[in-house]
DSSP file (Angstrom, degrees, kcal/mol; ACC not computed):
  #  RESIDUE AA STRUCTURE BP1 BP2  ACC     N-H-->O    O-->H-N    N-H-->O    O-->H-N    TCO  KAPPA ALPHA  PHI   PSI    X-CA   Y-CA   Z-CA
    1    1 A X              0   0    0      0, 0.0     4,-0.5     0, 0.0     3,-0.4   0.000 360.0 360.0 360.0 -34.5   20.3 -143.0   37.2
    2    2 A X     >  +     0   0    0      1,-0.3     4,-0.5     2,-0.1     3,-0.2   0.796 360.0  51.0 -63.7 -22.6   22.8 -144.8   35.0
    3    3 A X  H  > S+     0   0    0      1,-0.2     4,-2.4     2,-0.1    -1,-0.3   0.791  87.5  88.4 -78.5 -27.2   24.6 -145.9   38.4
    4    4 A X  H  > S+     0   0    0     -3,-0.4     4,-3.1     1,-0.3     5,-0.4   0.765  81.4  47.3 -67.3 -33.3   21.8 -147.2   40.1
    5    5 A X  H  > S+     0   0    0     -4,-0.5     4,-2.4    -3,-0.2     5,-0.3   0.954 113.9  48.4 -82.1 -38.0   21.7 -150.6   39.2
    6    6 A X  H  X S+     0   0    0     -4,-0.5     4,-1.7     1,-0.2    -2,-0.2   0.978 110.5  54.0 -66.6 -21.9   25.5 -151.1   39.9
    7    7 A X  H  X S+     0   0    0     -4,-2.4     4,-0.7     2,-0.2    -2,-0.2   0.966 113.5  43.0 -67.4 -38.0   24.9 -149.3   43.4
    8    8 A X  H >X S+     0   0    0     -4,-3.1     4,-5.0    -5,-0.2     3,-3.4   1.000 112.7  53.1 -44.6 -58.5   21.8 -152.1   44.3
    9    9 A X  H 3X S+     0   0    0     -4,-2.4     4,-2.5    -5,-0.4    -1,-0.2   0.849 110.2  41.0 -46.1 -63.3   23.6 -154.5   43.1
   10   10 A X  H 3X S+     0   0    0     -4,-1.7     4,-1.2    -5,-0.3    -1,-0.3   0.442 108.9  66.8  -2.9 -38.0   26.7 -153.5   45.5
   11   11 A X  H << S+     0   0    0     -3,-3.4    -1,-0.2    -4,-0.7    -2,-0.2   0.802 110.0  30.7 -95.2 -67.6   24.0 -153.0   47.9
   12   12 A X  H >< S+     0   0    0     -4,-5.0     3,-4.2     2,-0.2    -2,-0.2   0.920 115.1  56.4 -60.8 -83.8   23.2 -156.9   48.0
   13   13 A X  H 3< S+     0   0    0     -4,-2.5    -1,-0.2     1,-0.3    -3,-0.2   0.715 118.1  34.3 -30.2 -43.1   26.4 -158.3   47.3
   14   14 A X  T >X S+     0   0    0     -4,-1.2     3,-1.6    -5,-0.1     4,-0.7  -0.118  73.8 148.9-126.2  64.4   27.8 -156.6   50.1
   15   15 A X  T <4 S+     0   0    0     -3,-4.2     4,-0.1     1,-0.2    -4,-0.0  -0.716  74.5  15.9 -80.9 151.7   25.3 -156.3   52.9
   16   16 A X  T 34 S+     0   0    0      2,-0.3    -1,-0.2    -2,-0.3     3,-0.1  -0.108 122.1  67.6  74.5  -1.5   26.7 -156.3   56.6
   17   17 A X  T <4 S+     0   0    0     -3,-1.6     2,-0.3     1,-0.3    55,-0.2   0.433 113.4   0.8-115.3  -1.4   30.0 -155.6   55.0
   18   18 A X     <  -     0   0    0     -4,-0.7     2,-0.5    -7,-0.1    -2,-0.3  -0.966  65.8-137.7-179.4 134.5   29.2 -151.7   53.5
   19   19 A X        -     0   0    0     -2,-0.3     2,-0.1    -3,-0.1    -8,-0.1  -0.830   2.4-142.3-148.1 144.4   26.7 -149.8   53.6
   20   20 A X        +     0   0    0     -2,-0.5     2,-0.3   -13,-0.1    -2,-0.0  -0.446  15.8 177.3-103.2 128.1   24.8 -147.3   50.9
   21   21 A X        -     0   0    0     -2,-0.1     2,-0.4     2,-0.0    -2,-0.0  -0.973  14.7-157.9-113.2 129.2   23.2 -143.8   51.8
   22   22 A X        -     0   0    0     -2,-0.3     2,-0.4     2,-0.0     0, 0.0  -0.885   4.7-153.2-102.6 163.0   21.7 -141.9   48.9
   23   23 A X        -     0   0    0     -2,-0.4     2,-0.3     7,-0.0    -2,-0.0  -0.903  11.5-139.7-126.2 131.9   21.3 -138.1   49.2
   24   24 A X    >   -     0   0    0     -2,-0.4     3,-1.0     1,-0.1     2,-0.4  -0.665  14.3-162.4 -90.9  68.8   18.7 -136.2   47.4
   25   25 A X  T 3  S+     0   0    0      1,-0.3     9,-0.2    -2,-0.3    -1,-0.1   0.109  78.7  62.7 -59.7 -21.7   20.7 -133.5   46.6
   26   26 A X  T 3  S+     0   0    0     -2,-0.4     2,-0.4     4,-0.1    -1,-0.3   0.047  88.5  91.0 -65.2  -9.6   17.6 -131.1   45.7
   27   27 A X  S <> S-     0   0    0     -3,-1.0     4,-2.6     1,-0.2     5,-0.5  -0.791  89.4-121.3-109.0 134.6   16.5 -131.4   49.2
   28   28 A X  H >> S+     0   0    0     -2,-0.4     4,-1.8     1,-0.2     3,-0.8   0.922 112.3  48.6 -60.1 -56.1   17.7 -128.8   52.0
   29   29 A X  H >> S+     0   0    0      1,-0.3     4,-2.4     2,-0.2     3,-1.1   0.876 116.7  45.6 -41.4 -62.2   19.3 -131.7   54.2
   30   30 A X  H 3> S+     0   0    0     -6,-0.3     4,-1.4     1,-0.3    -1,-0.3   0.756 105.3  51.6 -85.4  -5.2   20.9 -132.8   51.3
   31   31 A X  H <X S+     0   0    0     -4,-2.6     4,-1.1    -3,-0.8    -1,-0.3   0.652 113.5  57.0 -72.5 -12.2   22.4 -129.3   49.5
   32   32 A X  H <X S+     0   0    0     -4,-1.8     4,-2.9    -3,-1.1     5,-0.2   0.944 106.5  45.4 -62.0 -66.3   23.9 -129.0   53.3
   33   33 A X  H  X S+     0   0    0     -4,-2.4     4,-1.8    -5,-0.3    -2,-0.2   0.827 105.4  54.6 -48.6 -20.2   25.5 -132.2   52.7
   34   34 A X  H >< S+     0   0    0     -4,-1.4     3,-1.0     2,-0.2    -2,-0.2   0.809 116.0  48.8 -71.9 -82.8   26.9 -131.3   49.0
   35   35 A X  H >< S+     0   0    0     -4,-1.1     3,-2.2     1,-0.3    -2,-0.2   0.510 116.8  37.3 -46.0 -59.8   28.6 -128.1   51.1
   36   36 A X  H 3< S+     0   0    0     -4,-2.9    -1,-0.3     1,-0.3    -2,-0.2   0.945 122.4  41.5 -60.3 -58.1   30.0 -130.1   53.8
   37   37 A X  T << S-     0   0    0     -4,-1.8    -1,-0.3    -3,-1.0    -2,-0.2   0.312 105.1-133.7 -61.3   3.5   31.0 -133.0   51.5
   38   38 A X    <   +     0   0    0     -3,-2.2     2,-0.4     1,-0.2    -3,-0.1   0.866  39.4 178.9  24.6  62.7   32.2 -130.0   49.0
   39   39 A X        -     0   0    0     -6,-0.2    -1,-0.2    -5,-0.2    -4,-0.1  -0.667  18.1-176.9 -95.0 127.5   30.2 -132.3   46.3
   40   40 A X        +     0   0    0     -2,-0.4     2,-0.2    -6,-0.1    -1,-0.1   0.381  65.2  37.0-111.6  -3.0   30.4 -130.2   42.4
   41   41 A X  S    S-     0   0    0     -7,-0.0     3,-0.4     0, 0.0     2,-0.3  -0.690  73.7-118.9-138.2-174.0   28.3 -132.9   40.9
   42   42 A X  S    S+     0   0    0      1,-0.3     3,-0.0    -2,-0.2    17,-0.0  -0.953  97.2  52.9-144.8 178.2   25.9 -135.0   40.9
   43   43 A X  S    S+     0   0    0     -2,-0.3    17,-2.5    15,-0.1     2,-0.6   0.628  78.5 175.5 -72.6 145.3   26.3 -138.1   40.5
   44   44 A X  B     -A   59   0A   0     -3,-0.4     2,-1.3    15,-0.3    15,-0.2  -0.704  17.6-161.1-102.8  98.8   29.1 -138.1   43.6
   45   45 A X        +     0   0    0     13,-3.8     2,-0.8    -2,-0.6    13,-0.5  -0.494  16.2 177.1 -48.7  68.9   30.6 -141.5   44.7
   46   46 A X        -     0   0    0     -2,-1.3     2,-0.8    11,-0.2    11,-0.2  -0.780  10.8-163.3-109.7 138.8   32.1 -140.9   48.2
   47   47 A X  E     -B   56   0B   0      9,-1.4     8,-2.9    -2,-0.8     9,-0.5  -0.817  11.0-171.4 -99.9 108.4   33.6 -144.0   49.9
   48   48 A X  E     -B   54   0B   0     -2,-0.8     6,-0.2     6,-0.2     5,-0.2  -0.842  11.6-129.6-101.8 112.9   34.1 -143.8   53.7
   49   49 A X    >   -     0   0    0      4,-1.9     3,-1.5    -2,-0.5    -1,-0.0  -0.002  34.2 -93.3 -73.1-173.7   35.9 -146.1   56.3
   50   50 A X  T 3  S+     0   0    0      1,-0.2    -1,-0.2     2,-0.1    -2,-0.0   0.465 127.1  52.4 -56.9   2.4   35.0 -147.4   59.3
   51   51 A X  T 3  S-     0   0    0      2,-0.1    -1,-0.2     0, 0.0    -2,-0.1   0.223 122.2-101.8-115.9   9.8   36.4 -144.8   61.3
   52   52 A X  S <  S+     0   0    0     -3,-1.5    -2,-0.1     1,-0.2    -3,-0.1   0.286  78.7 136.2 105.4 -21.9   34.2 -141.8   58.9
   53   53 A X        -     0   0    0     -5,-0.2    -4,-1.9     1,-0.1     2,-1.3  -0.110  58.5-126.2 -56.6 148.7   37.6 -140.8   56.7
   54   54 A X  E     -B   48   0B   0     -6,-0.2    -6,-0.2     1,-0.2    -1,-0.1  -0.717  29.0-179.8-101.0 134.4   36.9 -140.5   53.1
   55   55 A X  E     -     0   0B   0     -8,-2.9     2,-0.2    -2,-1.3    -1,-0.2   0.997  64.0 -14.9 -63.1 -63.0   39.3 -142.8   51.0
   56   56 A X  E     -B   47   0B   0     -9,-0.5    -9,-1.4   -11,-0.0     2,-0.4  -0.808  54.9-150.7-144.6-174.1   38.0 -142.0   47.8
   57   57 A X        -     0   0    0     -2,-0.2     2,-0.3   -11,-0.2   -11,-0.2  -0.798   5.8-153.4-166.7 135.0   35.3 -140.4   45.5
   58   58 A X        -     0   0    0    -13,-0.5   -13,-3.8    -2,-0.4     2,-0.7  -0.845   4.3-154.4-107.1 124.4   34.0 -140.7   42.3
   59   59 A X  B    S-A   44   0A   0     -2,-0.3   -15,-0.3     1,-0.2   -17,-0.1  -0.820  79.0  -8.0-113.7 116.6   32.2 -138.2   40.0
   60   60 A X  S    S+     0   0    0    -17,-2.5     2,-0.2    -2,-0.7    -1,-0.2   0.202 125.7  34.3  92.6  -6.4   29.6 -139.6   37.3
   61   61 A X        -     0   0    0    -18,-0.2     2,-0.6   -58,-0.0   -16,-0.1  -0.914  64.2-135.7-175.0 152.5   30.3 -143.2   37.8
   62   62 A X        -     0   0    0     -2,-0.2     2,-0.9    -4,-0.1     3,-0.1  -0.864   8.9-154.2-119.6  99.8   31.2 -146.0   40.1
   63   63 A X    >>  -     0   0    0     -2,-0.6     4,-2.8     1,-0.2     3,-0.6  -0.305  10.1-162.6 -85.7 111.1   33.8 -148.8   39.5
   64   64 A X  H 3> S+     0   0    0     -2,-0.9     4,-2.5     1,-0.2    -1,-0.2   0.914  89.6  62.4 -57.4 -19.9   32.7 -151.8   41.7
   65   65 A X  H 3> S+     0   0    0      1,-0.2     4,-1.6     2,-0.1    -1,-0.2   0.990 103.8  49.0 -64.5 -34.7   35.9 -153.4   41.5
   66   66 A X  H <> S+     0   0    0     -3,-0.6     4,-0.8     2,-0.2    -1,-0.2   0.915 111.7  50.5 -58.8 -41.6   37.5 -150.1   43.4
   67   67 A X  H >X S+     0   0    0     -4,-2.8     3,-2.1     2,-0.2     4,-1.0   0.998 112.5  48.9 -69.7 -46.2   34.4 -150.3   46.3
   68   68 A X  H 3< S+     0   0    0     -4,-2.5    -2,-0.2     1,-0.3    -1,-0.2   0.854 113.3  45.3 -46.1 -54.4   35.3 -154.2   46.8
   69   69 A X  H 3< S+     0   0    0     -4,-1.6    -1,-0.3     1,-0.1    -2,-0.2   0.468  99.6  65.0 -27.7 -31.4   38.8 -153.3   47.0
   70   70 A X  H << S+     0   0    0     -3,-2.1    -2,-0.1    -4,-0.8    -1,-0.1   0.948  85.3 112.8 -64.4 -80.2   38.1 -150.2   49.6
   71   71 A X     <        0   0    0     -4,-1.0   -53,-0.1     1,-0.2   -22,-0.0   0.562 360.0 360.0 -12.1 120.7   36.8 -153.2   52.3
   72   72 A X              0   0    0    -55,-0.2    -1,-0.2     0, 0.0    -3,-0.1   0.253 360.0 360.0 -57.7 360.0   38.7 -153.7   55.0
């Protein structure tokens, strides 16, 4: 919850450029995803490229300078 407002924000700043899925991790679709995504926490940062790879991931907090920096 403490992330949320830097993830909106993120959300705005870079629309068409990135784009934000949340998972409800409490939900069967999303405890599939924590397995697949081996996710140990909640909350879990994962940062993806354009081709699906994940770059990086973050567990309890999100540094926006790092996501600007991910962009290609």
């Amino acid at each position: 919850m403490a992330a949320e407002p830097i993830v909106n924000g993120l959300e705005t700043e870079l629309a068409g450029e990135l784009e934000i899925l949340q998972v409800d991790v409490y939900t069967p679709s999303g405890r599939e995803l924590s397995k697949i995504y081996n996710n140990i926490g909640t909350p879990t940062f994962i940062f993806f490229d354009p081709n699906g790879d994940e770059v990086w991931r973050s567990f309890g907090s999100i540094d926006p300078d790092k996501v600007r920096e991910s962009l290609p």
